[in-house]
Each structure stands twice: as structure tokens, then as C-alpha cells.
C-alpha positions as CSV (number, residue, x, y, z in Angstrom):
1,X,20.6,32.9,-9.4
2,X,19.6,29.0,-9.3
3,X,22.4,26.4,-8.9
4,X,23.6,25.2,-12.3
5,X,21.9,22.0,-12.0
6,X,18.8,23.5,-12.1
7,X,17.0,24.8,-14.9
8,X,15.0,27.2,-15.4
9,X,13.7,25.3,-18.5
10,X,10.0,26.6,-19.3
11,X,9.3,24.3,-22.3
12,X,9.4,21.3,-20.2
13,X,6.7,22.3,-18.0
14,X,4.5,21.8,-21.0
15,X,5.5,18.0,-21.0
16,X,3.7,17.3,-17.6
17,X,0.3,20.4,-18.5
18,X,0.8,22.4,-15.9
19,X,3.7,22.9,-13.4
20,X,3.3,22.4,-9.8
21,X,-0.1,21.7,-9.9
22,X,-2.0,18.6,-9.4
23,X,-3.7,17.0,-12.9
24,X,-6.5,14.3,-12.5
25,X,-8.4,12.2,-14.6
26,X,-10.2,9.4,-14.8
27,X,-9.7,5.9,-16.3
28,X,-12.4,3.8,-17.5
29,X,-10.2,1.0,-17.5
30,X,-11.3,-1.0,-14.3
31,X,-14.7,0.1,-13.9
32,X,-17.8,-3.0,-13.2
33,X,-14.8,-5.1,-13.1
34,X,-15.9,-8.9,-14.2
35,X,-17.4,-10.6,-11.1
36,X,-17.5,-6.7,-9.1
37,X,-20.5,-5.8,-7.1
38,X,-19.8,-2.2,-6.5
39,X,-19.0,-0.2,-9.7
40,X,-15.9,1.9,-9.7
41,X,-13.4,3.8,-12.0
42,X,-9.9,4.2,-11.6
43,X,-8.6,8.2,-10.8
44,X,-4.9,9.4,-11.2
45,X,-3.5,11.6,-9.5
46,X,0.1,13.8,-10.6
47,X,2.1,16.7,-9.0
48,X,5.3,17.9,-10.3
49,X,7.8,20.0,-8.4
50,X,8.6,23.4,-10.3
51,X,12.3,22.9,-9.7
52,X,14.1,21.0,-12.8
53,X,17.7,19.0,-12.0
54,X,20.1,18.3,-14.7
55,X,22.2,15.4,-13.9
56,X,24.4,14.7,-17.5
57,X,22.3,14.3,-20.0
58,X,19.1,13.9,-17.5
59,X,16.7,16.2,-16.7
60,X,14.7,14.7,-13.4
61,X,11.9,16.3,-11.2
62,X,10.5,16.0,-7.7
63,X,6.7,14.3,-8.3
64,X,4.2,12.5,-7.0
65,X,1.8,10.3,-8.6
66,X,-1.1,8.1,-7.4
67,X,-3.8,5.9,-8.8
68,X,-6.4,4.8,-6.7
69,X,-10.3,3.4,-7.5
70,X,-12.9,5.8,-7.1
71,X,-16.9,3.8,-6.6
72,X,-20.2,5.5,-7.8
73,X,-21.4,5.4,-4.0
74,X,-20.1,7.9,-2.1
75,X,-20.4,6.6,1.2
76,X,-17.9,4.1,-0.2
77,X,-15.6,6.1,-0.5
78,X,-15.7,7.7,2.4
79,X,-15.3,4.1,4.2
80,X,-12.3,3.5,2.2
81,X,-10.8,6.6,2.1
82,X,-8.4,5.6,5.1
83,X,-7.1,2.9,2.7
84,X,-6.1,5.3,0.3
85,X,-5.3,8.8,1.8
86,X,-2.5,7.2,4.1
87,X,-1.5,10.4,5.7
88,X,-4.8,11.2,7.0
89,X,-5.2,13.9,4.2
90,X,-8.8,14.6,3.0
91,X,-7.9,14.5,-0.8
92,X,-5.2,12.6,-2.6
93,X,-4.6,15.8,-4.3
94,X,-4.1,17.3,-0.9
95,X,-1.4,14.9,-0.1
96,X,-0.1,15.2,-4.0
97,X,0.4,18.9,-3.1
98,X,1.8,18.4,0.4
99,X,4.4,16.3,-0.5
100,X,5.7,18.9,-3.7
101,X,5.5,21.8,-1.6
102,X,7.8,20.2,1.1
103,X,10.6,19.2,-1.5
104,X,10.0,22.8,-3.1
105,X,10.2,24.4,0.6
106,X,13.1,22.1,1.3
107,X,15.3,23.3,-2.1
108,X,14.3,26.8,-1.5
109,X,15.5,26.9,2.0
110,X,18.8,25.8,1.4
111,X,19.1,28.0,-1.2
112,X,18.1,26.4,-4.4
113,X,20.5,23.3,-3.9
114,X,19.6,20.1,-3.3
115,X,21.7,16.6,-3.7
116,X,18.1,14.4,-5.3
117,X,14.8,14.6,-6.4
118,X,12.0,13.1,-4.3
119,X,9.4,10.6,-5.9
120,X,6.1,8.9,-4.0
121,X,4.2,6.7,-5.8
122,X,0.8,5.5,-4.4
123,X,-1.2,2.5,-6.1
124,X,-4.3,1.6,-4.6
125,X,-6.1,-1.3,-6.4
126,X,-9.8,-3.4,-5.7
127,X,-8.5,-6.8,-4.3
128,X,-11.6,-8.2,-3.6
129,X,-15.3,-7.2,-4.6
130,X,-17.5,-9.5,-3.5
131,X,-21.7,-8.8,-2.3
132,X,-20.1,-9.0,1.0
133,X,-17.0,-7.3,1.5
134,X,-14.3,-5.3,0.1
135,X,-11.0,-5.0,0.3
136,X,-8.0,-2.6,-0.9
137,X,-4.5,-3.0,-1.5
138,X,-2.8,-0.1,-1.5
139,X,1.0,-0.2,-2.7
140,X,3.3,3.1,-1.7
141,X,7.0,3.5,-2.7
142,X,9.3,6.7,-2.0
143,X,12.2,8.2,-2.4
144,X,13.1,11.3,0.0
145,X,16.9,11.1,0.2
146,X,19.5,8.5,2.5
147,X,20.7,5.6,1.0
148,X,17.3,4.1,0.0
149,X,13.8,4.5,-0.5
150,X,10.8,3.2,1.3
151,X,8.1,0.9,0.0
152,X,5.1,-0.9,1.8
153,X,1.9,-2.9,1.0
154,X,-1.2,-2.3,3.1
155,X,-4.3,-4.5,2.5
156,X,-7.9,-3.2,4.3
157,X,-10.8,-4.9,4.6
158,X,-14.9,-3.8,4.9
159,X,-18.4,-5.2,5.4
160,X,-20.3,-3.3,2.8
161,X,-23.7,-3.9,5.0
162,X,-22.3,-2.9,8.3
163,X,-19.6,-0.4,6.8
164,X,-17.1,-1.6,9.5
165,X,-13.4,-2.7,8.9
166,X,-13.3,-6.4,8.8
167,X,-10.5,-7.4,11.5
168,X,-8.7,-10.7,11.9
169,X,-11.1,-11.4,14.9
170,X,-13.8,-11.2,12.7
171,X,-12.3,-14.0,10.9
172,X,-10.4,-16.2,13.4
173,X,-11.7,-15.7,16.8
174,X,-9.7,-14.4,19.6
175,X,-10.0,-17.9,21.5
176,X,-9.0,-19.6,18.6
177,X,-5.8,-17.4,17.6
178,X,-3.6,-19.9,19.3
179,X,-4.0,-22.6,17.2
180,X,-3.8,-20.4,13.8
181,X,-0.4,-19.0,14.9
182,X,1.1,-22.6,15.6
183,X,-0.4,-23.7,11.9
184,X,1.0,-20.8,10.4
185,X,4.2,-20.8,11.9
186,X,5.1,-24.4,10.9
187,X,4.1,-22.8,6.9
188,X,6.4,-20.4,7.6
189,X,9.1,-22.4,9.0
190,X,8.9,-24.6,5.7
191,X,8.9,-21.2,3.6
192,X,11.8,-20.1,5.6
193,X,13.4,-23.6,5.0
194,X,13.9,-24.0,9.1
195,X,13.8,-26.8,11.3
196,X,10.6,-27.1,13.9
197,X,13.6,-26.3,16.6
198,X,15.6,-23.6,14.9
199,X,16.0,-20.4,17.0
200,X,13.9,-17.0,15.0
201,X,16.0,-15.1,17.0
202,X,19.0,-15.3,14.6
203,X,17.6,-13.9,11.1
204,X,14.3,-12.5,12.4
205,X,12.9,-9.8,14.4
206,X,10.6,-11.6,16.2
207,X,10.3,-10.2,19.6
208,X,11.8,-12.9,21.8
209,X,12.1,-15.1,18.9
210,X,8.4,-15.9,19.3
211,X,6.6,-16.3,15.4
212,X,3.7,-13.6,15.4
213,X,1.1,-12.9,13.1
214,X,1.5,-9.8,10.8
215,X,-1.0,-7.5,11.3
216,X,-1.6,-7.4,7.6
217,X,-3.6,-9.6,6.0
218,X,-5.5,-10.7,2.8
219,X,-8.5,-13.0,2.1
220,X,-8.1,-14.6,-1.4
221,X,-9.7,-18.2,-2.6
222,X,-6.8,-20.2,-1.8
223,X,-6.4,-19.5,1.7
224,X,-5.7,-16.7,4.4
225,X,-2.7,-14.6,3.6
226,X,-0.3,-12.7,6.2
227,X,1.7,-10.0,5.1
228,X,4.9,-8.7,6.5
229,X,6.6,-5.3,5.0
230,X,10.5,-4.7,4.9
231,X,11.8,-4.1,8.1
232,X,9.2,-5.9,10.4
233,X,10.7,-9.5,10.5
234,X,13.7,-8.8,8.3
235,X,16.4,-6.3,7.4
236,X,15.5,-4.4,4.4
237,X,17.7,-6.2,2.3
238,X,15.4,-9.5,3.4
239,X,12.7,-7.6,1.5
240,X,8.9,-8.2,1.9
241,X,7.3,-11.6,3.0
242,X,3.8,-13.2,2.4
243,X,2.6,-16.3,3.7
244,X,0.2,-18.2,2.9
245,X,-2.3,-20.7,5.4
246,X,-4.8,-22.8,3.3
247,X,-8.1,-22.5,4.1
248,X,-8.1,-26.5,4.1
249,X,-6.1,-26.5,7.7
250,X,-7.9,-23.9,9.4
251,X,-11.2,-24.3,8.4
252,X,-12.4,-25.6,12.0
253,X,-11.1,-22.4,13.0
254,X,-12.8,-20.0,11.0
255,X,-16.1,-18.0,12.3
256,X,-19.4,-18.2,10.8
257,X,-19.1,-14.8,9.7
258,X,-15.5,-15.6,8.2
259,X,-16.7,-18.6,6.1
260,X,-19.3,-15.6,4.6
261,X,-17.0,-13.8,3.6
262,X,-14.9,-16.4,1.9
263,X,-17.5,-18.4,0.0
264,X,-18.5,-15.4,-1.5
265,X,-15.2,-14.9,-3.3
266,X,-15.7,-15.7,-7.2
């Protein structure tokens, strides 16, 4: 006999097609995007636990969902599919069903109780498309219990010709690094609304209290963007930070190869 928040409620499965299963279809939405050189269409992915909780008046469900750009060449995909399959899975409807089956394995186990539902949401999207490179951002928030979810932006970056991930050495040089950090770190000292002097130690994790690069990073038209998730230089309540380095203070830093791939940005 199930707890009495749960319900057996068979009707509702009809609401979400077919009950712990994974649905997919394609959206035509994105596809040859204006400015795109590779042709894509937007998939979506959903999975939906078979256990039911009643909280009040609202019913709620474990799921998870995903919606991610799917190109006409295949290799493609298989370059990119690191970006999107996060978990190392070989489908996102592998991970869809991964993810369900551990909440369902987790309910059943303690005998059909459980405090929450679990949600992961996964929103991969074409950042750039240019004839030289491309580049994902893939967004990712769950919920698995504890006091709070998780959520994290991840940007990657490839040479179409080469098929190789596009590092920040490919960009900035290793020699030149040096020089980039001190640029950026007065922007983000003036972000951060700090004085040239004032200690990182106090509100940041910066090892040491020395600024560092994040690891994650954009290319857009503006400038070179640096992305740090919750918890890497702040407490989660400090949230997410981007900064920012025009391309107009850095430019004498910026490889051959770099410059490429920015002037072909539209």
C-alpha cells in the first residue's frame, strides 16, 4: 500500500503520453538560424517518474526535461555531444532515464516515501555559428533534495575544420596570459566596486586571494567573456558572475588564430 501522498492516479499519466518513458520531438523552431553556417533543429527531451505526490491541492512529479540543438552533419554532433550529454551518457534519453530511474529506485527503497520530487532541467543552445567555429552554451538546473538546488552554465567551443575544442590558449597565448589576467582583473575589480588594493580574500574564493581566470569562457562581438558558476568565487547566495574584457584592450594580445575566430562573428 503506497504512502497517502502518493497517488496511484492513472488519468494523469495521459497528461505527460506515456509514463516513465522518455518522449522526443523535434522543433523546427531554430533550424538555419539567420547568419548560421551549419543547419540544425532543436530536439526535446522529457521523462516523468511514475510515482505521483500530492502536496494540498498539488499534484507534483519527479522529471526530467532537456532541449538541446541537433545539426544535419553527424559528425557534428558527435564533436558536440560532450557539450550536451554532461554525464558522459551516450543519449540524452539515456541520461533522461538515468536520472528517473534513480528517484524511482530511491522512493521504492525506502518504502514508497519520500520528502520531494526531483527535477533536472538541461538547455543547451547554439551561441555562436560562425564558418569558423562553434560554440554551445549549455544551461543545467536541479533539484535532488537539501536545502537547495544546483544550477550551472557551461560554454564549449570548436573549430569546425579541425574538429578540436577551441581552448583559451588558442585564443590568448600561454606567454601572454599574464597580461590578460591583470586587464581583466582591474574590470573585475570595478564590477566588484573594489579598490586596486582591496584584499579578495575577504568575499572571494580566490585561492590566496590571487584574481584567476574562470575556466569558462565565451567569445561574443563585444569582447572576451569569463564565466564563473555559484560557488567558485562566491557563496551560493553571491550567485553566478560574468565578466566581460573588451576586445579593444586586449587586442595586442590576441593570436592570429583568435582574431579568426572573432572577425568571423556576424
Amino acid at each position: 500500500m503506497k504512502p497517502k501522498y502518493y497517488l496511484n492516479l492513472y488519468v494523469i499519466f495521459a497528461l505527460f503520453s506515456s509514463t516513465s518513458c522518455t518522449n522526443e520531438h523535434t522543433s523546427k523552431i531554430q533550424e538555419a538560424m539567420s547568419g548560421d553556417t551549419l543547419h540544425y533543429d532543436m530536439k526535446e527531451v522529457h521523462r516523468y517518474s511514475k510515482f505521483f505526490m500530492k502536496d494540498g491541492e498539488k499534484i507534483d512529479t519527479t522529471y526530467f526535461k532537456a532541449q538541446y540543438p541537433q545539426f544535419k552533419d553527424t559528425l557534428i554532433n558527435t564533436l558536440l555531444s560532450t557539450s550536451i550529454n554532461l554525464d558522459g551518457d551516450s543519449l540524452i534519453s539515456v541520461a533522461a532515464k538515468r536520472f528517473v530511474d534513480a528517484y524511482d529506485e530511491y522512493v521504492e527503497e525506502n518504502n514508497g516515501q519520500s520528502s520531494s520530487t526531483w527535477f533536472r532541467n538541461l538547455q543547451a543552445n547554439v551561441y555562436q555559428n560562425t564558418p569558423k567555429f562553434i560554440s554551445i552554451i549549455t544551461n543545467q538546473s536541479e533539484y535532488t533534495g537539501g536545502a537547495h538546488g544546483d544550477h550551472f552554465t557551461l560554454f564549449n567551443h570548436f573549430d569546425i575544420h579541425t574538429d578540436q575544442k577551441i581552448a583559451l590558449a588558442d585564443i590568448v597565448a600561454p606567454q601572454n596570459q599574464k597580461e590578460l589576467i591583470k586587464i581583466a582583473e582591474g574590470y573585475f575589480r570595478k564590477s566588484e566596486k573594489l579598490s586596486e588594493t582591496e584584499s579578495l580574500n575577504d568575499k572571494f574564493f580566490f585561492e590566496g586571494g590571487k584574481f584567476t581566470l574562470a575556466n569558462n569562457f565565451a567569445l561574443n562581438k563585444e569582447g572576451l567573456l569569463f564565466y564563473y558558476n555559484v560557488y567558485e568565487i562566491k557563496p551560493y547566495s553571491g550567485g553566478n558572475t560574468t565578466l566581460q574584457v573588451p576586445y579593444t584592450d586586449i587586442k595586442h594580445l590576441i593570436s592570429n588564430k583568435g582574431l579568426e575566430y572573432i572577425n568571423s562573428i556576424n
